[in-house]
N, C-alpha and C positions, 0 to 999 in steps of 0.2 A: 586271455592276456594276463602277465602279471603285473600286479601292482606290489609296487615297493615291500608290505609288508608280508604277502604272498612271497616275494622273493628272499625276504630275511627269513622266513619259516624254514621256507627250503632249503637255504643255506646250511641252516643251523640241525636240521635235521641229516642234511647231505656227509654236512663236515665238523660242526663242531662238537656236537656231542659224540660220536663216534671218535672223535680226535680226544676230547673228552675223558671218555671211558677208558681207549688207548690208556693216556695217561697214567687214570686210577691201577690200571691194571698191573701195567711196567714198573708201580712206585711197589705196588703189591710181591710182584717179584723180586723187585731189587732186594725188599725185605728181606724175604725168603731166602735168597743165597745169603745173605748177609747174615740172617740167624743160625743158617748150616754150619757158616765158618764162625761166629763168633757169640754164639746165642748161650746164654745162661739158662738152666732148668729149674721151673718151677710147678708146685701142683699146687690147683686151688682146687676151689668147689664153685658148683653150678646153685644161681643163687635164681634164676627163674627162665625158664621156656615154652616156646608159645607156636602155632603155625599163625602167620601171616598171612593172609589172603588178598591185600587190601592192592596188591600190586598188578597189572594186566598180565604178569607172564607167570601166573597159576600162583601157588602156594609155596613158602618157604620158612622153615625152620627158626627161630632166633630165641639166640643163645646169648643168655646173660652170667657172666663169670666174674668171679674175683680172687686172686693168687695175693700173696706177701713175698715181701722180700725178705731177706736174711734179718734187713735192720727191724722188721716191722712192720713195712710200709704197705698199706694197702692201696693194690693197683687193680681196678675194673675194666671189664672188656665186654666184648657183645661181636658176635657174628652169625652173618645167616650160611643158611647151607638149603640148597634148594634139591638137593637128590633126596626124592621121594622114599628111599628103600632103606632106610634104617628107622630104628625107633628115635622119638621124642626123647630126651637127653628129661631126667627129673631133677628137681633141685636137690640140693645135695651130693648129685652124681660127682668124681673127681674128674678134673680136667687136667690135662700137662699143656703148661705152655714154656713157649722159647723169648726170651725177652735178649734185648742188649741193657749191658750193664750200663754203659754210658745213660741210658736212655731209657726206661723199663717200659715208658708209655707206648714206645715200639715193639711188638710183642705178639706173636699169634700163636694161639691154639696148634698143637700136635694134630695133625690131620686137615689143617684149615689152610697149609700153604699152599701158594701158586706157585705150580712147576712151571715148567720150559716148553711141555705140551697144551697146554690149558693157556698160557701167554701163545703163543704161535697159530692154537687156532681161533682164538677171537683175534691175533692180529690178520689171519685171513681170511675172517669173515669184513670186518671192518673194511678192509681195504675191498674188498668186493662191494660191499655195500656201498662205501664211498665212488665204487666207479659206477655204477647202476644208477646212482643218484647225477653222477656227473652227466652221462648219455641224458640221464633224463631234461637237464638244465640244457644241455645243449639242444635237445633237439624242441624242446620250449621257447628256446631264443631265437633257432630256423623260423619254427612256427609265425612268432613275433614278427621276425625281420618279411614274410613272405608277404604275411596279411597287413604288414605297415604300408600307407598311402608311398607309389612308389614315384621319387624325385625322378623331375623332368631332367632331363641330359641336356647339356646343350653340344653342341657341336661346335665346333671353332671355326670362326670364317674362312672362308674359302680363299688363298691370296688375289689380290686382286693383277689386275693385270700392269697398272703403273709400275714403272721403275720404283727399287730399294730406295728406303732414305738416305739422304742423304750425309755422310757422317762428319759434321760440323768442324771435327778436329783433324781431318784429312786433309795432306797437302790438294793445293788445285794441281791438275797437271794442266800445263800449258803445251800448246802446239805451235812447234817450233819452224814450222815447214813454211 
């Protein structure tokens, strides 16, 4: 059976975090085209990197950088990259990143964008996921509704045999013979 907080769990495992990530991901892309078409270039340097371990889906990369603007300005950044097959990035190393002018804190690393395939297939993983979680809720709630104490029916009286009532606002008819 579930109970209330049993069913927020699963909700939230079902759909929102999944809805969630969507999100993160879509805002990641929008970036990305938006640096294509309007990104300013810049090259900084790798100011420290490290593998991560500390998360359940294995090991991942993180990259700490920082580029200048034209004016001066120093803008810091950091992303992970979880593909196992390249080297550790050392500090010092140069980094090119795409920033918007309007906006520099907007900005990713040369190699660290979300394309159009990478959005499309966690958006189809997701949506799978969210339907495998849905069957599951569904067939949890069958389960529920089977094993719930099940209400008595009643059946509706049988008419009886007396004459209709009789309808108050009906002329009488009289008999004229």
């Amino acid at each position: 059976m579930l109970d209330s907080f049993n069913l927020i769990m699963m909700v939230g495992l079902a759909f929102i975090v999944p809805l969630a990530l969507l999100v993160q991901l879509l805002i990641q892309h929008e970036l990305t085209l938006k640096l294509r078409d309007e990104g300013l270039h810049a090259y900084g340097t790798v100011t420290r990197a490290y593998r991560d371990s500390s998360g359940d889906s294995g090991t991942s990369d993180v990259v700490e950088y920082v580029f200048h603007l034209p004016d001066g300005e120093e803008i810091r950044g950091r992303y992970e990259d979880s593909r196992s097959s390249h080297r550790l990035p050392e500090k010092g190393d140069p980094v090119e990143v795409l920033y918007l002018a309007n906006n520099p804190e907007r900005h990713q690393c040369v190699g660290q964008e979300v394309g159009l395939a990478k959005t499309l297939g966690w958006l189809a993983f997701l949506v799978i996921w969210m339907g495998l979680w849905g069957i599951n809720l569904m067939q949890e709630f069958q389960k529920q509704e089977a094993s719930s104490p099940t209400r008595q029916h009643h059946k509706p009286a049988s008419p009886s045999k007396s004459p209709p009532p009789r309808n108050p606002l009906a002329r009488p008819t009289e008999d004229y013979n």
